[in-house]
DRENKOL-46927 format. One record per residue (C-alpha): residue number from 1; residue in one letter; x, y, z negated. Coordinates in pm, 1 decimal, m for minus. Example, Ala and Ser with C-alpha at 12.3 -4.5 7.8 and 13.67 -1.06 7.14 Angstrom:
BEGIN
{dofi 1; 'A'; {1230.0; m450.0; m780.0}}
{dofi 2; 'S'; {1367.0; m106.0; m714.0}}
//
This chain:
BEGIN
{dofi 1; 'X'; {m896.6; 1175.8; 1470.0}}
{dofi 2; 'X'; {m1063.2; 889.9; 1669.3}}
{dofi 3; 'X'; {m801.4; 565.3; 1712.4}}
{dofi 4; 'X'; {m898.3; 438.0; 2054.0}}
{dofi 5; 'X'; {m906.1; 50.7; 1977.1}}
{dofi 6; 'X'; {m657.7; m159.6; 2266.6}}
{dofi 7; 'X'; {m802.8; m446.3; 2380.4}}
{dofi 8; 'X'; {m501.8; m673.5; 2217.6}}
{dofi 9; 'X'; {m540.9; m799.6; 1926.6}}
{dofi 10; 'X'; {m350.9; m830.0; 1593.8}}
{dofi 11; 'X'; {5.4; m950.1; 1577.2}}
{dofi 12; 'X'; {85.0; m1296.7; 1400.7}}
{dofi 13; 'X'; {233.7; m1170.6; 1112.1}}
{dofi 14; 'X'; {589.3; m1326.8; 888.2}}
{dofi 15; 'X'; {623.2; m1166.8; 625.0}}
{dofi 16; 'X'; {952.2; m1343.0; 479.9}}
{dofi 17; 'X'; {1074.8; m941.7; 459.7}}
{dofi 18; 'X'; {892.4; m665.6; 210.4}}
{dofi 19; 'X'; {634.3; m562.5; 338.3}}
{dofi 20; 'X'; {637.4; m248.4; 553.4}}
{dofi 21; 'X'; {392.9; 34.6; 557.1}}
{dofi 22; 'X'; {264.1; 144.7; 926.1}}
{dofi 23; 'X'; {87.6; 386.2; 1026.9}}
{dofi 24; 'X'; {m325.8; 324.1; 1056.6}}
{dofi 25; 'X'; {m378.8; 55.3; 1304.0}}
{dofi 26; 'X'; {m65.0; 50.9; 1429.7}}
{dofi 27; 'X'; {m87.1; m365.3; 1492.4}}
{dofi 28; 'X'; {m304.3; m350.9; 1787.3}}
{dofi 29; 'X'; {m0.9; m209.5; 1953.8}}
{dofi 30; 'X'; {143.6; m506.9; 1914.3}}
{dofi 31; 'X'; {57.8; m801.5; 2158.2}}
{dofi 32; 'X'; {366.3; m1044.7; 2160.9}}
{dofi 33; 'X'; {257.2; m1308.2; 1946.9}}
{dofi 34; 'X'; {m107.4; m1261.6; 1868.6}}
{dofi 35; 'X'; {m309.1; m1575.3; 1774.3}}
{dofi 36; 'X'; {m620.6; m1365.4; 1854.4}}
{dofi 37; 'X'; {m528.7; m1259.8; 2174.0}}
{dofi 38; 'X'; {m871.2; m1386.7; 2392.0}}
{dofi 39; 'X'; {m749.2; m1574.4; 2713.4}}
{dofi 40; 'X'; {m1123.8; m1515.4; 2909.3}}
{dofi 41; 'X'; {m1405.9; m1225.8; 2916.1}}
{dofi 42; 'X'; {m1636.7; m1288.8; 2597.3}}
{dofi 43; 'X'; {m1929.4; m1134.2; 2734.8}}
{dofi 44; 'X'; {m2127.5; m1466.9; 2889.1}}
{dofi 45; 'X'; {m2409.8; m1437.7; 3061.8}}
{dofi 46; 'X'; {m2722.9; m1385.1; 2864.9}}
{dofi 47; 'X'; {m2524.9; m1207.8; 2587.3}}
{dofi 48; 'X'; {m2550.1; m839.8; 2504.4}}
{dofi 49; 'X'; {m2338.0; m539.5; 2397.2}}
{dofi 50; 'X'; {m2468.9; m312.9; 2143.9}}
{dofi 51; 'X'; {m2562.2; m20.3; 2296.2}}
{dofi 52; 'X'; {m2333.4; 291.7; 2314.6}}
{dofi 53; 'X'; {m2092.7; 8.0; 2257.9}}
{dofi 54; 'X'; {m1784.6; m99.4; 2467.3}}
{dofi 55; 'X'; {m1737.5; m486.5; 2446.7}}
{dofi 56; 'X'; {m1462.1; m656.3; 2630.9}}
{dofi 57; 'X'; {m1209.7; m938.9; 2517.9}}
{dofi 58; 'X'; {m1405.4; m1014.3; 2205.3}}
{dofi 59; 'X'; {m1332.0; m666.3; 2082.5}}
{dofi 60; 'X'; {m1648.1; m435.8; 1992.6}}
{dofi 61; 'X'; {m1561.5; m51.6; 2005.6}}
{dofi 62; 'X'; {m1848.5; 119.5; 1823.1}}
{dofi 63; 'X'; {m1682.6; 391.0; 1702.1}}
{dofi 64; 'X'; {m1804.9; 805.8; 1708.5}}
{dofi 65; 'X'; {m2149.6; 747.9; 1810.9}}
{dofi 66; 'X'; {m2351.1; 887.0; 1496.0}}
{dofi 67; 'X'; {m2444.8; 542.5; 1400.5}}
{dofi 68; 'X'; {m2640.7; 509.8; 1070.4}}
{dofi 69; 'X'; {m2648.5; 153.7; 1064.1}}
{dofi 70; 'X'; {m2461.3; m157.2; 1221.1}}
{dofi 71; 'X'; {m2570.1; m240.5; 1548.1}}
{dofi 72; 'X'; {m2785.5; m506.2; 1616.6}}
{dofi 73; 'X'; {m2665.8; m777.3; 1933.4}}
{dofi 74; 'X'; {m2329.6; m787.4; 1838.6}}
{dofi 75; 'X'; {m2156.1; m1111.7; 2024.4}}
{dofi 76; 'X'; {m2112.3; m1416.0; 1801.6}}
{dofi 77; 'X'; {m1759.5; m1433.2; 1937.6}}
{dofi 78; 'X'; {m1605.0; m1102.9; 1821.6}}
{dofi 79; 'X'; {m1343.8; m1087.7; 1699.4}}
{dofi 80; 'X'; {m1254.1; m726.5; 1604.3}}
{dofi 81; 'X'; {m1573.7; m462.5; 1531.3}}
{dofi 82; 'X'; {m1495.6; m122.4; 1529.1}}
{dofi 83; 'X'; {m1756.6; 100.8; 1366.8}}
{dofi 84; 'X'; {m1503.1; 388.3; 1220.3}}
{dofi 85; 'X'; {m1625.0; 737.7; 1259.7}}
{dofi 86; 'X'; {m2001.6; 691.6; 1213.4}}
{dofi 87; 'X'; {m2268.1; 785.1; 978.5}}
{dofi 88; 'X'; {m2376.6; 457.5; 842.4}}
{dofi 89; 'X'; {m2470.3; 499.9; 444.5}}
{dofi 90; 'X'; {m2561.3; 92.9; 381.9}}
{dofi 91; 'X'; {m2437.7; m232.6; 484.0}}
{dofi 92; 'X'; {m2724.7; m456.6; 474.7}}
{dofi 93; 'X'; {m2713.4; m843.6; 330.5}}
{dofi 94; 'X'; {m2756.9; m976.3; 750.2}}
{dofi 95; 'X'; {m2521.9; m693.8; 913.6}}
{dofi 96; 'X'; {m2286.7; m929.2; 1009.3}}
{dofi 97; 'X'; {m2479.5; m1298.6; 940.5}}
{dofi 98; 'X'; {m2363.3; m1456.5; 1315.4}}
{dofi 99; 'X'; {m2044.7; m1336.3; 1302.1}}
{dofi 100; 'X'; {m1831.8; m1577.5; 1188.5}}
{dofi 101; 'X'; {m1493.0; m1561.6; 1445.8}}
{dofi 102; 'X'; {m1433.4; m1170.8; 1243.2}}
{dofi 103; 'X'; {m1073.9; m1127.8; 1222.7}}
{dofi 104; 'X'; {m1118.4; m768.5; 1188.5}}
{dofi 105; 'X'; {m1394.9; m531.9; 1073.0}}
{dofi 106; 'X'; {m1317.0; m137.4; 1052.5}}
{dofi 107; 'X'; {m1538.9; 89.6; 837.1}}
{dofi 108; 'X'; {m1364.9; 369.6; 844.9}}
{dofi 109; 'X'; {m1481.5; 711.1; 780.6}}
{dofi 110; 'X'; {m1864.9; 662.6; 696.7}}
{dofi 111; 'X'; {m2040.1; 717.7; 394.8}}
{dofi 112; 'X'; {m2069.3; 411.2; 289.0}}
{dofi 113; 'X'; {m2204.4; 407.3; m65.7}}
{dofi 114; 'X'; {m2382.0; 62.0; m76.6}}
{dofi 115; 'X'; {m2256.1; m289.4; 16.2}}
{dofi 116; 'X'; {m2450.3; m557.2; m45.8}}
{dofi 117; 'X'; {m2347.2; m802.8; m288.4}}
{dofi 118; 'X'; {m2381.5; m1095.1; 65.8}}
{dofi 119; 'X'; {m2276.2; m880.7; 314.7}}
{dofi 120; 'X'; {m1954.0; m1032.2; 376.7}}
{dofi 121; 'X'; {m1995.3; m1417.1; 269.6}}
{dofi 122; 'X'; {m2057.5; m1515.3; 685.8}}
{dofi 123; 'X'; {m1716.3; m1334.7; 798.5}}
{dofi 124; 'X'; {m1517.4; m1699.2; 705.7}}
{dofi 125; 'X'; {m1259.7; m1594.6; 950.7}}
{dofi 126; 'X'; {m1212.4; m1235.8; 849.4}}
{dofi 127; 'X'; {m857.3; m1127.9; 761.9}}
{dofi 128; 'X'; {m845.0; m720.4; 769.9}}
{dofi 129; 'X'; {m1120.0; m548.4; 586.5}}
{dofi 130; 'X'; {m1094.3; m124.6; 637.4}}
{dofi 131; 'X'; {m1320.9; 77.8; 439.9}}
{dofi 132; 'X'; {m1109.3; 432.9; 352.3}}
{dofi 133; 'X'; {m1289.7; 706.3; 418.6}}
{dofi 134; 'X'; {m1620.8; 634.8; 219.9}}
{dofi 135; 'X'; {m1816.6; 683.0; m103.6}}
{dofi 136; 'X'; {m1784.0; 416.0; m284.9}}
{dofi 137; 'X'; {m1749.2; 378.5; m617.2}}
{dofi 138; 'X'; {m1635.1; m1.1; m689.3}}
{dofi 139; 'X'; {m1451.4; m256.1; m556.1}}
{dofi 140; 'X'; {m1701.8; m445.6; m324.5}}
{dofi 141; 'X'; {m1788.3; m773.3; m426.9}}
{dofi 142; 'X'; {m1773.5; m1119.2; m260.9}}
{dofi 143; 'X'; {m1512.1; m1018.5; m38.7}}
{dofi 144; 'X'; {m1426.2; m1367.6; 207.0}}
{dofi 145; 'X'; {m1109.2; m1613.1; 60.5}}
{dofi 146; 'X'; {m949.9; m1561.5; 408.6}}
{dofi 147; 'X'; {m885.0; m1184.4; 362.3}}
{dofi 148; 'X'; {m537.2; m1057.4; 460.0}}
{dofi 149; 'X'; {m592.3; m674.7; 422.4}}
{dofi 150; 'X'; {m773.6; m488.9; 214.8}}
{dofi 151; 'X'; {m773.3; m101.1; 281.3}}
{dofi 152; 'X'; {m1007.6; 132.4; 77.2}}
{dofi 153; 'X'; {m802.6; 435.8; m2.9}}
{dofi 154; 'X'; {m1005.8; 756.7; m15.8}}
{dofi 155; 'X'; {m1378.9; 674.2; m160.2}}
{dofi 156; 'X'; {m1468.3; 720.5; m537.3}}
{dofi 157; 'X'; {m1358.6; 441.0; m689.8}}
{dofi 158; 'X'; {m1303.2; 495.1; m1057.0}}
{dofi 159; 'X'; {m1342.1; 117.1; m1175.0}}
{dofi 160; 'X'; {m1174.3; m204.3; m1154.3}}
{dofi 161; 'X'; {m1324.5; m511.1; m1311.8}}
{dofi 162; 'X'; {m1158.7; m786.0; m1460.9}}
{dofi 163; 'X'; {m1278.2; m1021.3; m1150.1}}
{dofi 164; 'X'; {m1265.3; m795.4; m900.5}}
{dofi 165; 'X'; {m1025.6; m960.0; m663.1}}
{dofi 166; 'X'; {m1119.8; m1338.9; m823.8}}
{dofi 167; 'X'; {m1028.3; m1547.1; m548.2}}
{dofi 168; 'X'; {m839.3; m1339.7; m248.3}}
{dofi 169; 'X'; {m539.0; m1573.8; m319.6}}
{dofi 170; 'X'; {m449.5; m1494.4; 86.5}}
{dofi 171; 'X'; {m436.0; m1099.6; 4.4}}
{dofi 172; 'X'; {m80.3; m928.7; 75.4}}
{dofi 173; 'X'; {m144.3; m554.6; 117.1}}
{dofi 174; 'X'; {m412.3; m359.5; m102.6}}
{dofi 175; 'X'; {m463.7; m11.7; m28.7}}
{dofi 176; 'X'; {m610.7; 208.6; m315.7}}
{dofi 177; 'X'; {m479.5; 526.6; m280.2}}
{dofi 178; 'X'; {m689.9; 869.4; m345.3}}
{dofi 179; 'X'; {m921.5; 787.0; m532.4}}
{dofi 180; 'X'; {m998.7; 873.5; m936.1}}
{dofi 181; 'X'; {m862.5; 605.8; m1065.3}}
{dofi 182; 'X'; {m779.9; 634.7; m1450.7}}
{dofi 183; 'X'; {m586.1; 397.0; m1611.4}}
{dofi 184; 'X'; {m863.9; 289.8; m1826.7}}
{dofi 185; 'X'; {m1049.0; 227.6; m1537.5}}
{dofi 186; 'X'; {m867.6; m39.7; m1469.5}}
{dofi 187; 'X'; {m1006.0; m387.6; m1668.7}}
{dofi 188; 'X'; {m744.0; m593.1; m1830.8}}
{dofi 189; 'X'; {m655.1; m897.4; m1556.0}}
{dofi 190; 'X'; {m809.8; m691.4; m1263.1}}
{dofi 191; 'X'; {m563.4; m820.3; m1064.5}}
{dofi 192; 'X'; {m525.0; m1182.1; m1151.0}}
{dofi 193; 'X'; {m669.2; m1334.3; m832.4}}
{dofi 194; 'X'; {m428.3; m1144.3; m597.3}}
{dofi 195; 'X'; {m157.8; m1430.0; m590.3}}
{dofi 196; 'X'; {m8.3; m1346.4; m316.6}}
{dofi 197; 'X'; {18.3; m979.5; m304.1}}
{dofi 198; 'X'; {349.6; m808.5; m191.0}}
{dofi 199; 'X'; {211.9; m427.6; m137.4}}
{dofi 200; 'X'; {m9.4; m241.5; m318.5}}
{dofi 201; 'X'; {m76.6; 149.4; m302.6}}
{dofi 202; 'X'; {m223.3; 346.3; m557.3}}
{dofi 203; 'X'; {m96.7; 687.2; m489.7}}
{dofi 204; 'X'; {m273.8; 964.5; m557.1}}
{dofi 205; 'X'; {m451.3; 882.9; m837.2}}
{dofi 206; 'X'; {m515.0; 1004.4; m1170.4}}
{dofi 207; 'X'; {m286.8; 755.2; m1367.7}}
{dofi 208; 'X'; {m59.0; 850.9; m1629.2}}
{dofi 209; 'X'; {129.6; 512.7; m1673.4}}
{dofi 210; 'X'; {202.0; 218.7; m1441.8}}
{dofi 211; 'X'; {m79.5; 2.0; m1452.1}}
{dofi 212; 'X'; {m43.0; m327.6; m1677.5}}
{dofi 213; 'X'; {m80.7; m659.6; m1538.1}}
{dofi 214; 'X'; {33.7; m609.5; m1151.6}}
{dofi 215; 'X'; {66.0; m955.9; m1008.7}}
{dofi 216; 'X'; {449.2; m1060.4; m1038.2}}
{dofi 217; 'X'; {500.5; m1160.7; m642.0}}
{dofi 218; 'X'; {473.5; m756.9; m552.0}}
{dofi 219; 'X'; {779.9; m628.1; m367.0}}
{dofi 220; 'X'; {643.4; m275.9; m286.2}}
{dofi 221; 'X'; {485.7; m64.5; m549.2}}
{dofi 222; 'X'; {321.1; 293.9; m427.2}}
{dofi 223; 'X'; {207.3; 531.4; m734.0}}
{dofi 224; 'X'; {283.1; 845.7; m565.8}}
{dofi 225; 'X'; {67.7; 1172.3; m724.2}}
{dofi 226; 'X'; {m45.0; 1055.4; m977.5}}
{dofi 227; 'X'; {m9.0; 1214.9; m1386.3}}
{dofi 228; 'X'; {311.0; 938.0; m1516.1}}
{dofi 229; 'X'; {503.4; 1126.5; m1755.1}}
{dofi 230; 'X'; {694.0; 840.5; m1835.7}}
{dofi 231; 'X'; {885.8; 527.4; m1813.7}}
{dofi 232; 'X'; {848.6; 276.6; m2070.9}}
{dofi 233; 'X'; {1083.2; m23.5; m2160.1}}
{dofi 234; 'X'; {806.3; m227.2; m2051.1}}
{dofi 235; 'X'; {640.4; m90.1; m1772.9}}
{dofi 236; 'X'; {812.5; m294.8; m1514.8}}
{dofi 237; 'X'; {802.5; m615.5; m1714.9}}
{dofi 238; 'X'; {700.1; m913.7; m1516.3}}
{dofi 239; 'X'; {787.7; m757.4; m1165.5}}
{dofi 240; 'X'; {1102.7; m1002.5; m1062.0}}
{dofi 241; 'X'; {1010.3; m938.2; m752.1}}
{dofi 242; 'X'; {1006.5; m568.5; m674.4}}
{dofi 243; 'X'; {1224.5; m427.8; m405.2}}
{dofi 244; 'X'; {1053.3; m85.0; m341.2}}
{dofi 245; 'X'; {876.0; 157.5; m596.4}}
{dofi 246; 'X'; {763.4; 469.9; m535.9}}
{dofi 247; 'X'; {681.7; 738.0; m814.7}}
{dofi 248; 'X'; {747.8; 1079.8; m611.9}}
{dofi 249; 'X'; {533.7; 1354.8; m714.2}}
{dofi 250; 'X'; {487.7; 1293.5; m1099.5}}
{dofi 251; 'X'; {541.5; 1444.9; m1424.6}}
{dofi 252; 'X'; {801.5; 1195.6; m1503.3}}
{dofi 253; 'X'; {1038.1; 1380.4; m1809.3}}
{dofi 254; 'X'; {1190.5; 1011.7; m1884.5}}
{dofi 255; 'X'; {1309.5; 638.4; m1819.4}}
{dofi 256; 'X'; {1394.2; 462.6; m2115.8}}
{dofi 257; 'X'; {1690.3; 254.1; m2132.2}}
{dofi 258; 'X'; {1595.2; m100.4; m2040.7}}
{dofi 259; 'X'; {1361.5; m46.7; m1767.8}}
{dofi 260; 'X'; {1541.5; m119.8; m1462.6}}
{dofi 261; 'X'; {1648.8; m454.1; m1599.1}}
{dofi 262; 'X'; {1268.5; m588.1; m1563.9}}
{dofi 263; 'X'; {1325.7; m550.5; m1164.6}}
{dofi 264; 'X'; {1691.8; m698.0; m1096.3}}
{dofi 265; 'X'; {1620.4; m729.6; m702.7}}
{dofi 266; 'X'; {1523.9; m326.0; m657.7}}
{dofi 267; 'X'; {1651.1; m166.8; m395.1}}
{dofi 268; 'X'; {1475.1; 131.5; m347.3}}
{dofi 269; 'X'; {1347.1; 366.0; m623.7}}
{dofi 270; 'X'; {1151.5; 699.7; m550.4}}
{dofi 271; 'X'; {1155.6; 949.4; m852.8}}
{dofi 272; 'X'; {1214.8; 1266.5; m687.1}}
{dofi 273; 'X'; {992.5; 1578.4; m747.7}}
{dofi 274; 'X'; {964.7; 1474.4; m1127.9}}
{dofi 275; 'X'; {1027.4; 1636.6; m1441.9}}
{dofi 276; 'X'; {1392.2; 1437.4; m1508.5}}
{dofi 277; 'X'; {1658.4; 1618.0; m1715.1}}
{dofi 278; 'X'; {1907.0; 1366.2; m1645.3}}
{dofi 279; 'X'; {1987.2; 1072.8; m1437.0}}
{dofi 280; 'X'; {1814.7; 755.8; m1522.5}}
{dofi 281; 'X'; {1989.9; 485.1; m1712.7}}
{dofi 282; 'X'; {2026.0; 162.6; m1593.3}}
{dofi 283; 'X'; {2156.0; 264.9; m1263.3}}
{dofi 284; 'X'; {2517.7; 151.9; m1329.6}}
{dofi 285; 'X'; {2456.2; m184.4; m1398.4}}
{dofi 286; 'X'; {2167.7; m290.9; m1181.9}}
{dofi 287; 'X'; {2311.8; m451.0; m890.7}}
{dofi 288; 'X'; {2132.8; m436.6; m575.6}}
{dofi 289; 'X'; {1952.1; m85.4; m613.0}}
{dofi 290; 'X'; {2087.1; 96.0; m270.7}}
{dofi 291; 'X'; {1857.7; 394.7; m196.4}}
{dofi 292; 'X'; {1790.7; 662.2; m548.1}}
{dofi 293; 'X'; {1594.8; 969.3; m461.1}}
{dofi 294; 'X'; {1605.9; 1244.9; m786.5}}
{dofi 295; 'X'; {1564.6; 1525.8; m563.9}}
{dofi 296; 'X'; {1342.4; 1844.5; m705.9}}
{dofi 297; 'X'; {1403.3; 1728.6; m1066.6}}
{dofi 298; 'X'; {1546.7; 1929.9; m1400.4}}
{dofi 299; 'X'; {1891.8; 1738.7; m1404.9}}
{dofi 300; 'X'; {2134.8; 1986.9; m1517.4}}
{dofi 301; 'X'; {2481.6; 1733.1; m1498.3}}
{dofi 302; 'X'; {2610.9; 1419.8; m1344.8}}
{dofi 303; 'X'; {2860.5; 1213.7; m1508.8}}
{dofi 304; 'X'; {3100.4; 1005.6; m1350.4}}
{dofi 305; 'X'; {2949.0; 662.4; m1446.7}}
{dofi 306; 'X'; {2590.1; 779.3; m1425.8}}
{dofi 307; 'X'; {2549.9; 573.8; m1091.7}}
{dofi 308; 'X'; {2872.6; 326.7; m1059.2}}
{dofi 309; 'X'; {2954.2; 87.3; m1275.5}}
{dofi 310; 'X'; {3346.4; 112.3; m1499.6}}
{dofi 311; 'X'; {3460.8; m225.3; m1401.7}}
{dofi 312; 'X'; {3471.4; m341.1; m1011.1}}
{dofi 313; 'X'; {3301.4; m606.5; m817.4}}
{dofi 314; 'X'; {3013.6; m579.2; m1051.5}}
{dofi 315; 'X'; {2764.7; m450.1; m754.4}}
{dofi 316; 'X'; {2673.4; m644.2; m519.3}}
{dofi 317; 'X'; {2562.1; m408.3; m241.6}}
{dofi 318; 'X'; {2676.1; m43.1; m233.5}}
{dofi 319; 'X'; {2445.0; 301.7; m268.0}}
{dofi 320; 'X'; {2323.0; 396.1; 55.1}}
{dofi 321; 'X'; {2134.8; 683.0; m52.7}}
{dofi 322; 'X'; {2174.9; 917.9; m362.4}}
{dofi 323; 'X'; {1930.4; 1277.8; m304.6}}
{dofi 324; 'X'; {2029.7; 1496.1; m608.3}}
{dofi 325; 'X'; {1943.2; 1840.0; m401.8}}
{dofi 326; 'X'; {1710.4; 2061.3; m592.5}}
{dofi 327; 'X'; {1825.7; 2018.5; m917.3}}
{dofi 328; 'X'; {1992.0; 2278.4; m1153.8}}
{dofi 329; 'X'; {2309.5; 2045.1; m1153.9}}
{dofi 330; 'X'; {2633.3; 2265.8; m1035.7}}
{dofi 331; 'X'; {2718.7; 2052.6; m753.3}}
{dofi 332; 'X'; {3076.6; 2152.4; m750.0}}
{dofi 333; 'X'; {3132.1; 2021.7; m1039.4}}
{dofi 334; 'X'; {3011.5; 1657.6; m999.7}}
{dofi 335; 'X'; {3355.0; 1478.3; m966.0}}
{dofi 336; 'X'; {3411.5; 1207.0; m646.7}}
{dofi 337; 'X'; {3450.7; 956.6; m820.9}}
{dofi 338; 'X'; {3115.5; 931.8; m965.5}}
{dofi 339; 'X'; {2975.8; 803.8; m600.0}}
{dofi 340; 'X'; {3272.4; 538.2; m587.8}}
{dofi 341; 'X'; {2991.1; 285.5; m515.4}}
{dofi 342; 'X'; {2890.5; 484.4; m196.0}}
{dofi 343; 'X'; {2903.7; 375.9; 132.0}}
{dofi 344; 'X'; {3045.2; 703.3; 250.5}}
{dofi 345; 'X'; {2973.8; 1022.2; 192.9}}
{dofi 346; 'X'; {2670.2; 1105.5; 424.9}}
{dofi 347; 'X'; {2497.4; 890.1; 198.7}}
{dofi 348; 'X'; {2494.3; 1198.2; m48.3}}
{dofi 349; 'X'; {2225.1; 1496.0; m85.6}}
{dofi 350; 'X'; {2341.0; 1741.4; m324.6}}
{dofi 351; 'X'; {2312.0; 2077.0; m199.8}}
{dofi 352; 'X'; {2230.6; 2440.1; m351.9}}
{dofi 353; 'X'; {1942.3; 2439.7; m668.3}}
{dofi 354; 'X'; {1766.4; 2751.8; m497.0}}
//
């Protein structure tokens, strides 16, 4: 589907909240705010637009024109290239040499199997790098130290190296999603230079475990379709920070007991369509966890302190969501008083197995 680029540009962005997923390019809808927003035409006299291309407000649309290359005479003063839905195959070393004011580059949806090693060392300035929807197969290298975004869900990408993201200390929201991604693939301290990051999405996969060594300052976690058959004691260790993870769609059978204290500020956890045969452990005495989603699981009971706590004024924020529909558990049975920690009881999906 072609995303017709607006000619605002990219919302100033606070992210003292976790970090929340939108939809693709959803931030040039936003204008309130924008430190990019150009206050005069860019297009001086004597400068040129690429042709096919639309330039106006330092934005260059470039996108579905069969392009098998970057453009040549792109303005020194953009600040947002477009050149999604194309055919280009390479980036060269001097694509982009003059463009140094790049906030924004979008790549999406070529066939991009080559980036050279330079390519990106001019774009000083650039903050959101999109390159889903390509071929290829590594993480591209030299990326620039002001980078914001990195999207490149959907290639081939089956390795990680150790350095891969050395020195993207700026980085908050990596995108990895759909592509085969093993869990050996991934180099021990692949993810050291990402100090900063607070999202990361690796759904779709072919993982079987939570990868190791996911920088501590995450607060969303996205492993969605992938192979995990199981929570360990330690797979969540180091990840204080963690307010949303998402494992919907695995072959989870277990979570050992222990787990859930290695995230203490969760609030959301996503383990429905699984292989559970009972209700996690942990849940009673973490204390902020509000949303639990065990839908399409095996769980055959509930017991009345499976989700609440025995003592009172040991939670600190009440269960706004509990989804136990699609499980073999005879609902009628469950007793009230196991969601005593509920806000009310719309806040409960149990529902027929079949």
């Amino acid at each position: 589907m072609r995303v017709v680029v607006s000619l605002v540009f990219l919302l100033a962005a606070c992210w003292a909240e976790p970090f929340q997923q939108y939809e693709f390019l959803d931030f040039l809808k936003e204008d309130e705010g924008s430190a990019f927003i150009p206050t005069e035409e860019p297009i001086l006299p004597g400068q040129m637009c690429p042709f096919g291309c639309q330039c106006h407000l330092r934005v260059v649309q470039c996108s579905d024109l069969g392009k098998t290359s970057v453009p040549e005479n792109i303005p020194a003063d953009t600040t947002l290239l477009d050149l999604q839905n194309n055919k280009i195959t390479e980036i060269k070393e001097n694509d982009f040499k003059n463009l140094r004011n790049l906030h924004a580059l979008i790549l999406v949806n070529n066939k991009i199997n080559i980036i050279h090693p330079k390519a990106f060392v001019p774009l000083v300035k650039l903050e959101r790098l999109y390159l889903s929807k390509n071929l290829l197969k590594e993480i591209p290298t030299n990326m620039p130290r002001s980078l914001q975004e990195l999207r490149i869900h959907e290639n081939e990408i089956t390795k990680v190296k150790k350095h891969a993201f050395d020195g993207l200390t700026q980085v908050y929201a990596l995108e990895m999603g759909n592509n085969p991604l093993k869990n050996s693939g991934i180099d021990s301290g692949a993810f050291h230079g990402l100090k900063k990051l607070s999202f990361i999405r690796l759904s779709e996969a072919a993982l079987t475990a939570i990868p190791k060594g996911l920088p501590s300052s995450l607060s969303e976690i996205h492993l969605d379709g992938n192979k995990i058959t199981q929570l360990k004691a330690d797979s969540l260790k180091g990840l204080n920070h963690l307010v949303r993870l998402g494992l919907s769609h695995n072959e989870i059978t277990s979570v050992d007991n222990g787990t859930l204290e290695h995230v203490p500020h969760l609030r959301e956890l996503h383990l429905d369509n699984n292989a559970l045969v009972k209700v996690p452990g942990g849940l009673p005495d973490h204390r902020y966890i509000q949303v639990i989603y065990l839908h399409s699981n095996r769980i055959a009971a509930v017991g009345i302190n499976d989700f609440c706590a025995r003592g009172y004024n040991t939670k600190k924020t009440l269960y706004s969501g509990i989804s136990l529909f699609n499980n073999p558990v005879p609902y009628w049975e469950v007793q009230p008083i196991t969601f005593r920690c509920v806000t009310d009881r719309r806040a409960i999906q149990l529902g027929n197995f079949k």
